[in-house]
N, C-alpha and C positions, 0 to 999 in steps of 0.2 A: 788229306793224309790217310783215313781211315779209306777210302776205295781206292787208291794207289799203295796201299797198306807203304808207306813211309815212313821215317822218324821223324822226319822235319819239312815243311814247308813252309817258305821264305817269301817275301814281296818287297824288292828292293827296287829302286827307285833312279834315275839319274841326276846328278845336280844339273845345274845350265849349262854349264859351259861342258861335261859330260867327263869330270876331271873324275870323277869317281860316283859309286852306288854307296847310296843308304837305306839300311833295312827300315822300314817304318811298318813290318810287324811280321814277328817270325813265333812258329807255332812247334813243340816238343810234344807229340803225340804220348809219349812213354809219362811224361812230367803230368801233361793236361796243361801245361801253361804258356802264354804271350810275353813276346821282352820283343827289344826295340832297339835300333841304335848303332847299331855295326856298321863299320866304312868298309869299302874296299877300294884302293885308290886303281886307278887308271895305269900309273905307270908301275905298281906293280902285278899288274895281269895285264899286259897287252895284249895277246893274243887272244884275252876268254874278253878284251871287251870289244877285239876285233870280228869276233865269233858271233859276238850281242848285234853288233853292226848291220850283217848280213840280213838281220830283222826273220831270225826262223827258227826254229824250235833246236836245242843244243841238248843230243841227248848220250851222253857220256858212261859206256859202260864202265869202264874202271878210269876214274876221273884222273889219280893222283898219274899216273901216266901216260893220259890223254892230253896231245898238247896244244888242246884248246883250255884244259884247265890243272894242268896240270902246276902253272904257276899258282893256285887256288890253295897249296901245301899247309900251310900254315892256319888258314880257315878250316880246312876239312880234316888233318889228322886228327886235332885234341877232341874231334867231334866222332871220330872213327865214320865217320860220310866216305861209301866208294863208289858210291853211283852216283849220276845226276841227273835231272831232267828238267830243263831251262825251258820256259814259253817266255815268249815277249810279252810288254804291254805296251798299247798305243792311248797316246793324245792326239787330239788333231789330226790323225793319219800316219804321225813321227813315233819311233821307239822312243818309250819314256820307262821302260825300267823293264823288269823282269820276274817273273813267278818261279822260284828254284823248286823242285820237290829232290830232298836229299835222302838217299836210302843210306841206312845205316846196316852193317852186316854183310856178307858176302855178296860181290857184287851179281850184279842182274843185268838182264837185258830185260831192253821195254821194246812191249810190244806196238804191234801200228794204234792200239784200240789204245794206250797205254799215251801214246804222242796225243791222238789225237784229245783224247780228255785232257791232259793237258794244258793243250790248243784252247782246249774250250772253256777252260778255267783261267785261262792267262785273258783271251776273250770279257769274259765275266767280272772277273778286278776290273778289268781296261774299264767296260762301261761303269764298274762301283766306285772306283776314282773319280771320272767324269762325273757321273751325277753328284759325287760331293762334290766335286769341285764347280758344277754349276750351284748345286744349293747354298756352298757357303760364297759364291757368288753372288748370286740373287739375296741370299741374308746380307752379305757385306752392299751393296746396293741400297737395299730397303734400310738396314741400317743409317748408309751412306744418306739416304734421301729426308731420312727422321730428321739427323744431326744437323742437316742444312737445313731443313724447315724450321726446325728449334733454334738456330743461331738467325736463320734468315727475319723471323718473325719474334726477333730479341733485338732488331738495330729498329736505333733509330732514326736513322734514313730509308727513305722508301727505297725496293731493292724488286725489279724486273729481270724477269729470263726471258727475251725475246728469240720464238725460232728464226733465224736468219738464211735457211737450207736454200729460202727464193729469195733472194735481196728484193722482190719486185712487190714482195708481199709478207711484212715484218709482222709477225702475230706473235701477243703475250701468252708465253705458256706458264708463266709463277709470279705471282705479284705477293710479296710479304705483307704482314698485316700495314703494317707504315706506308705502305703505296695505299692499303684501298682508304686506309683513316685519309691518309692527304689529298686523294680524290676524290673521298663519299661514295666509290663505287663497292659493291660487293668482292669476292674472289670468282665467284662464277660470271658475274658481271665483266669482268676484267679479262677473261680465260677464253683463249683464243680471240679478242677483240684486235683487230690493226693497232699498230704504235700511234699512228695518225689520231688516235680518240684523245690521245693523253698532250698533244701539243696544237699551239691555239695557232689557227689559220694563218695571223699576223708571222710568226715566225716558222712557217713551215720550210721555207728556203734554207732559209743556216740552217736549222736543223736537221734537214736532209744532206747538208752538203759533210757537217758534223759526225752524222754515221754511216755515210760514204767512206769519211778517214776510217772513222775505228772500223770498220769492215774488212778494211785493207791494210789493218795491224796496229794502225796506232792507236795510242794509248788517248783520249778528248776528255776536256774540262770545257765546261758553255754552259754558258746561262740561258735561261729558254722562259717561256710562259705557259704552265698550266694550268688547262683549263679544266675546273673542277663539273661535280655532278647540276654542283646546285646555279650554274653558271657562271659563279666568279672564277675572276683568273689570278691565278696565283704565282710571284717569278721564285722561280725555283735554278739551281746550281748542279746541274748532271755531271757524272762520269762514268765515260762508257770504254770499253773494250769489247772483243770478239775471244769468244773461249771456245772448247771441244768439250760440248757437253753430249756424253754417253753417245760419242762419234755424229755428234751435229752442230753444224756451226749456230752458235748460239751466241747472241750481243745480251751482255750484260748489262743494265745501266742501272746507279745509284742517286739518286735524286734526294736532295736537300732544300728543307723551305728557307730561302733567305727572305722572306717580309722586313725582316727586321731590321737585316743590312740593309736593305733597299731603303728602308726609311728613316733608316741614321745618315744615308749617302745622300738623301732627300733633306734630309735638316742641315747635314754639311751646308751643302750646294746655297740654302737659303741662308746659312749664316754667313757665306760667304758675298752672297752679294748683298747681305745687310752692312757687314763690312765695306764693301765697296760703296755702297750708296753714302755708309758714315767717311769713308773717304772723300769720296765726290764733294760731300758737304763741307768737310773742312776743305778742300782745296777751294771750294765757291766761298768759303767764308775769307779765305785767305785773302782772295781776290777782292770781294766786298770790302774789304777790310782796308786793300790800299789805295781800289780809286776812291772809297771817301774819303780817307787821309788826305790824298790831291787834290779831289774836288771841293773839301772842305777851305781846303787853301785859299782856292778861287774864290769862293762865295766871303771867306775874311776878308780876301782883296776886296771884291764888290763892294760887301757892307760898309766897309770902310771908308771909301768913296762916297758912297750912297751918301755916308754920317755929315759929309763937308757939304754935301749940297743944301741949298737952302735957298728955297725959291719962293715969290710972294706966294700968298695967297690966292691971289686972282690971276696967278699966272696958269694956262691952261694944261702945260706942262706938269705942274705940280700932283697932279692927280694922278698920273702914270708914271710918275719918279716914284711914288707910295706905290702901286703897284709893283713896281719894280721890287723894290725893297721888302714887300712883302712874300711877295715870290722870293727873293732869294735867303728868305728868312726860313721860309720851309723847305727850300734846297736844302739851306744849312743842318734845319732839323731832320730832314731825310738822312745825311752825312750820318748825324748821331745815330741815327738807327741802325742802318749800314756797319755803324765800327760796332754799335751791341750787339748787332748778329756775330760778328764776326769774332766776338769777342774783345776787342780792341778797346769796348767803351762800359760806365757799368749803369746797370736801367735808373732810371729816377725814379721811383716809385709816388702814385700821386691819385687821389681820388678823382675818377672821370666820369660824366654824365655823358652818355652813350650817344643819346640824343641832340645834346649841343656838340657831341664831334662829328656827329653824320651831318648834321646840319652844315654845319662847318668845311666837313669834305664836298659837300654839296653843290656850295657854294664856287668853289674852287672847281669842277668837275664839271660844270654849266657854262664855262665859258670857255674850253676845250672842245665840247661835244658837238656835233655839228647841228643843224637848224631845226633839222628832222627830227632829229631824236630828242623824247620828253621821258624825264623821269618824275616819277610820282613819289612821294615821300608821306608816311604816313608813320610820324615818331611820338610817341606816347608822351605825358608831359611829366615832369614828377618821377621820374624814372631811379630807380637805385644806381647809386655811384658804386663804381668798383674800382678795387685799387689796380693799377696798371701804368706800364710805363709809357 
């Protein structure tokens, strides 16, 4: 303002859609003072935002009848402004607003020296814009990169940023604190290492075929086996997606230890077939239960018969009708067993010498067995009686 000797210069700005300029900071050389804030809409200056368009210096010696800005009426009277001289400012190479220097007092012509400073201060904004606008970039970033380290390294699911730029070569570039506790590895440790470290040999197939989908957009839940530092392997519950991280494809994945599920579904599975077994047994006992009821029948038949026989003494027969009878005396009492298993029947309870029933079974077992085979027996005498049925 002071070497253009001016009253005012202005730095107004386009919105997006370019429906009008906002001042975001205009300077009163006479005052000494900065204010903000002023619109000037599009549709009522078209022709001065037509002018802006051209992208070139708008230098206006009596503005209010200039009709590039002479719709500009109502900004520049109450301000007694009759001169202008408009520079452009670029972003990206695009007009993105305007530096005004407004003379105040009997209008002037500007000279070439006059445009081109200007030029060169419209220039100057352009790059002081830019560099705020990259700094408060790279602040909102750094910012940005804090808040996700703070949030990332507050879950409690392990949480990877895998580069995906080569599908052919998936490297971890951010493992939250929960991924290196879950696998014992460090963060340096983990950074830049292939995805292939973090899943165990056994399941590398689905797992590959897993973030083949999420690469190709969809959203994956799978269970997988990690393999930690100290060798164990741990199953763990993944969820992965593909995101644009700061313009690189990057798979996300979140990993949860299920141990715990794993081994409540692990105690399921066995109560269920403790169940089935105690089915199996009541269904065997069911069964037990009825052919001795019928067999028991048979052998009352026998015995019964048996009772009518009565054969001498010297008769040779006589010795294996008792045989007979004795054998189906412990058919019978097999029966009884058979329904106590089965519950059908209820135990006698009774003091037993262990010794005189082996003895006993012994007996009975020796004339079954064949010629070959000898059993040795070798039963204590005096032996404690126990109750049993």
């Amino acid at each position: 303002a002071a070497a253009l000797q001016v009253g005012r210069v202005n730095v107004w700005m386009f919105d997006r859609e370019r429906t009008r300029v906002r001042c975001i900071e205009a300077y009163e050389r006479r005052a000494n003072q900065h204010t903000r804030g002023e619109e000037i809409l599009a549709s009522a200056a078209p022709s001065y935002f037509a002018a802006l368009a051209e992208l070139r210096t708008v230098a206006a010696f009596d503005a209010l009848n200039d009709p590039r800005t002479s719709e500009l009426g109502d900004y520049l009277e109450p301000r007694r402004i009759t001169t202008l001289l408009d520079a452009p400012l670029y972003q990206g190479g695009e007009l993105a607003g305007v530096v005004c220097h407004e003379h105040v007092g009997p209008p002037r012509q500007w000279s070439a020296d006059d445009q081109a400073f200007a030029g060169s201060v419209g220039d100057l904004v352009s790059q002081a814009i830019e560099a705020d606008r990259r700094i408060r970039a790279e602040r909102s970033l750094r910012e940005g990169e804090e808040l996700f380290r703070a949030l990332g390294d507050r879950l409690h699911d392990a949480m990877l940023l895998v580069d995906a730029s080569d599908p052919s070569s998936l490297t971890v570039r951010y493992a939250n604190e929960a991924a290196c506790r879950l696998s014992g590895y460090s963060p340096s440790e983990l950074s830049e290492q292939p995805i292939t470290l973090l899943a165990d040999p056994g399941v590398r197939g689905p797992v590959d075929e897993q973030i083949a989908r999420a690469l190709a957009g969809e959203v994956v839940l799978f269970d997988s086996l990690h393999p930690r530092k100290d060798g164990a392997v741990m199953p763990v519950e993944v969820y992965g997606r593909a995101i644009d991280c700061a313009g690189r494809l990057t798979l996300l994945l979140l990993g949860r230890d299920i141990s715990h599920r794993v081994r409540a579904e692990q105690a399921h599975l066995e109560f269920q077939a403790k169940v089935l077994e105690a089915q199996r047994r009541e269904s065997l006992g069911i069964l037990a239960g009825g052919i001795a009821h019928e067999f028991g029948n048979m052998m009352t038949t026998i015995l019964a018969n048996l009772s009518l026989t009565r054969l001498p003494e010297s008769t040779p027969a006589r010795d294996r009708v008792s045989q007979i009878e004795a054998a189906a005396n412990k058919a019978t009492d097999l029966c009884h067993k058979l329904q106590a298993y089965s519950g059908r029947a209820r135990f006698v309870m009774a003091s037993i010498d262990l010794s005189a029933l082996v003895d006993e079974l012994l007996r009975l077992m020796r004339s079954t067995l064949p010629a070959h085979v000898t059993v040795a027996q070798d039963l204590p005498p005096n032996i404690s009686t126990i109750e049993a049925d």
